[in-house]
C-alpha positions as CSV (number, residue, x, y, z in Angstrom):
1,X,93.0,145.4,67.0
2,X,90.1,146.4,64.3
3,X,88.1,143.5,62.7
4,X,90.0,144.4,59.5
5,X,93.2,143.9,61.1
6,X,92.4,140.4,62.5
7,X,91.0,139.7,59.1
8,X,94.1,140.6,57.3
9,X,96.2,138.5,59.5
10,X,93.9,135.5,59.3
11,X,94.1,135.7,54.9
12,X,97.8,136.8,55.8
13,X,98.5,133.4,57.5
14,X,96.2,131.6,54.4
15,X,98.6,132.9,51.8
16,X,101.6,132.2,53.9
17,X,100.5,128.4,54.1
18,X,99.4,128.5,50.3
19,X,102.5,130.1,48.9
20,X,104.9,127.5,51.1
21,X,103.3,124.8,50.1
22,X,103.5,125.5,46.6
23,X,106.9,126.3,46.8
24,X,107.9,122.7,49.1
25,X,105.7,121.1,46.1
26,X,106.9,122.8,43.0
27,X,103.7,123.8,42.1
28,X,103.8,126.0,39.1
29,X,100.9,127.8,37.8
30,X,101.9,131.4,38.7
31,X,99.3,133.4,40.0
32,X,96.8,131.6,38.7
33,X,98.0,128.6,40.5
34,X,98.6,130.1,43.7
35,X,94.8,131.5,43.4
36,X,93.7,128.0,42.8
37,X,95.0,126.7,46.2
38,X,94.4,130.0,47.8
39,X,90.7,130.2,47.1
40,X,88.8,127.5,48.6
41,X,90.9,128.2,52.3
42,X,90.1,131.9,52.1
43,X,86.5,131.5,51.7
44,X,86.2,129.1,54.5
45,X,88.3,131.7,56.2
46,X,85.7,133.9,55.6
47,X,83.0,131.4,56.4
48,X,84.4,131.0,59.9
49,X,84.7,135.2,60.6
50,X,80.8,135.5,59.9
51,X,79.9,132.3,61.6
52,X,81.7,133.7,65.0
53,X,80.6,137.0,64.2
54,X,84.3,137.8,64.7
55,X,84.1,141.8,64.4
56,X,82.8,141.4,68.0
57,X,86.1,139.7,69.4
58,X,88.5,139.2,66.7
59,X,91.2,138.5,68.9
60,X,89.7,136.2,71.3
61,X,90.7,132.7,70.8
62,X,87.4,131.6,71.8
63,X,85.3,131.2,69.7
64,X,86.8,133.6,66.9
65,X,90.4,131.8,66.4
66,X,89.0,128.5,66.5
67,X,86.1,129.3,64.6
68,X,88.3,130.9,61.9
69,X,90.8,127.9,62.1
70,X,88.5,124.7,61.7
71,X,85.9,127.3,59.4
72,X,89.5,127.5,56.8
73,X,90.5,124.2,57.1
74,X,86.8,121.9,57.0
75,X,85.1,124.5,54.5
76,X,88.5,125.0,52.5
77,X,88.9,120.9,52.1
78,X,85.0,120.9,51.1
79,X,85.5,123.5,48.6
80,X,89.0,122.3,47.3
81,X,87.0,118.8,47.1
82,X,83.8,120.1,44.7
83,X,86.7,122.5,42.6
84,X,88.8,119.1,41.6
85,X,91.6,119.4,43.8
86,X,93.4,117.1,46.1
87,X,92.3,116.3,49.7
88,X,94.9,113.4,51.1
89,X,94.9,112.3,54.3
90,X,98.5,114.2,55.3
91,X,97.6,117.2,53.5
92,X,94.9,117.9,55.7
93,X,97.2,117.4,59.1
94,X,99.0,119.7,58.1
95,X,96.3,122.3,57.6
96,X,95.0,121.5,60.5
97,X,98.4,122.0,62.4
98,X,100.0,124.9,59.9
99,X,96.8,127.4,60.0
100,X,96.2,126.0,63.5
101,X,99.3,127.5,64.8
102,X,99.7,130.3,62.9
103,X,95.6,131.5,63.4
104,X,95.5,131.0,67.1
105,X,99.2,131.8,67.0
106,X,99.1,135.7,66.0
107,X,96.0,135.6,68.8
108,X,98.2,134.8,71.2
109,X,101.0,136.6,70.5
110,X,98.3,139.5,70.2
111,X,96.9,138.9,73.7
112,X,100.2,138.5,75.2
113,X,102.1,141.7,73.4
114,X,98.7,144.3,73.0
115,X,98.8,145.1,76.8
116,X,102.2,145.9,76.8
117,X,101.6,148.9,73.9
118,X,98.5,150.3,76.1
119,X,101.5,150.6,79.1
120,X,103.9,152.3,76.9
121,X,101.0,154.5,75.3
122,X,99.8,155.2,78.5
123,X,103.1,156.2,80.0
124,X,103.9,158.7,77.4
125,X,100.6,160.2,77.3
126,X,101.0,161.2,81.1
127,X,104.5,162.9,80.6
């Protein structure tokens, strides 16, 4: 998988925790709203990519997932904290474990099914 690729799934899995949320909450706001909450994550989403220098391994767990994990939850909670918005106590376990296993999850998942495509490509390459 391409940099771009891992990055997509990394905002992928921001939005996906962003646009439940709202919804469990009842947050209104529209897009607007949902850009609110969205924001501060995906810029420490970003944060954590360049600090790993993830286009070198953007699959690897180590140190790219969990740099990308704590990088959106510590920076997103900093940033939501200076923009206004709320930071409690709960809110950030569940960042922590939501983005947690959905960021390292798709890594996982990657490292586990990605082998499996190079067999079958493989395979019907040589017939």
């Amino acid at each position: 998988m391409r940099s771009a690729g891992a990055a997509l799934a990394d905002f992928c899995c921001v939005l996906l925790f962003v646009v439940i949320g709202r919804a469990n909450h009842h947050a209104g706001g529209g897009g607007t709203g949902l850009w609110d909450t969205f924001w501060p994550f995906a810029a420490g989403a970003a944060a954590g990519m360049l600090v790993t220098r993830f286009w070198r391994r953007p699959t690897a767990l180590l140190p790219t997932g969990v740099g990308v994990w704590l990088g959106t939850v510590v920076l997103g909670m900093v940033l939501r904290v200076v923009a206004g918005q709320g930071t409690a106590f709960a809110f950030i376990l569940v960042a922590l474990a939501f983005l947690g296993l959905f960021q390292l999850g798709w890594r996982v998942v990657w490292r586990w099914v990605a082998p499996k495509f190079t067999a079958v490509d493989a395979n019907v390459r040589s017939h």
